[in-house]
N, C-alpha and C positions, 0 to 999 in steps of 0.2 A: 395435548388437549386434555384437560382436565374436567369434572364433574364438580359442579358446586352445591351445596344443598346447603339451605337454614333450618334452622332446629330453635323453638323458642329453650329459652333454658329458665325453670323457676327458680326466681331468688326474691329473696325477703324485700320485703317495703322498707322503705326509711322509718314508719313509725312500727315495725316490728321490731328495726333493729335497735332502736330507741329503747323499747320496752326489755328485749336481752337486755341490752346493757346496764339499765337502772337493775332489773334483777342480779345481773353480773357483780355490778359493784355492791351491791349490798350482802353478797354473799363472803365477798372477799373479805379477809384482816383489814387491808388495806387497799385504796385505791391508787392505782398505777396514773403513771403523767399520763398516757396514752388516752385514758377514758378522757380525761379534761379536755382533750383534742376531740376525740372523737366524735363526743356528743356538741360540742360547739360545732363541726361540721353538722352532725348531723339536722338537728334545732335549726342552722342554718337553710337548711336545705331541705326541709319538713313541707314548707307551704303552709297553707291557715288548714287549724286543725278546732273542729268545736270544744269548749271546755272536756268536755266528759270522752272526749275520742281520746286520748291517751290514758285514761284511767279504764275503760272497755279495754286497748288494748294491754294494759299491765293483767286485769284481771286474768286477761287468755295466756299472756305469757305465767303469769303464777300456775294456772291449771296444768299446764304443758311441764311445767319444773317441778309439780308438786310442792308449791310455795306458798306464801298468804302475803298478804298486803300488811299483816302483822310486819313480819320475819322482815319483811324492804321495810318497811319503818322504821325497825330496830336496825338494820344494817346500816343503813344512810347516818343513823344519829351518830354514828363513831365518826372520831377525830380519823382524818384520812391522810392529807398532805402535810407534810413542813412546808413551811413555812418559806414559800419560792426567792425573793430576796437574799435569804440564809443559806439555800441550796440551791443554786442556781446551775452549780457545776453538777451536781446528782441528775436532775434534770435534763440538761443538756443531752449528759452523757445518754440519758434512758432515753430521749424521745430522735438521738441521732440512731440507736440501732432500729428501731422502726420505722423512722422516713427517710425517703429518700432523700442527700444532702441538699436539691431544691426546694424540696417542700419542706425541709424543717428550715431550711435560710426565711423564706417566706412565712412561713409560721413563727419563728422568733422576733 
């Protein structure tokens, strides 16, 4: 006989994790296949959000990172993917060590 207990655990909101990520990519050279997935789930899975609720949240994530809405403007403006038709097998490869072989069958 065993004891069971719940324990709530904090984890980030969909539109925090939204906001990482636009900071994330904007920081990087280059953006990874993964982001292109990830935020299509994510977007997907956001619900209705008022215009200004995601730019509130970018703000807080800049605070948090010691960033500006400059530095993500300028990040996002670089050229990020080849050009997926041309690289298709680059891709494949990168988005099979991240998902699992169902969900990247289902995602392709």
């Amino acid at each position: 006989m065993g004891i069971e207990t719940y324990h709530p655990i904090p984890a980030a909101t969909l539109d925090t994790i939204w906001a990482d990520k636009i900071l994330a990519m904007s920081a990087r050279p280059a953006m990874k296949w993964l982001d292109v997935y990830d935020m299509g789930y994510v977007i997907d899975h956001m619900g209705q959000m008022s215009d200004d609720d995601p730019y509130k949240r970018l703000e807080v994530a800049c605070a948090s990172y010691r960033s500006s809405m400059t530095t993500i403007r300028d990040g996002l403006q670089r050229d990020y993917l080849a050009d997926l038709s041309s690289n298709y097998q680059t891709f494949k490869n990168d988005m099979q060590s991240w998902l699992p072989g169902m969900v990247f069958d289902k995602a392709e």
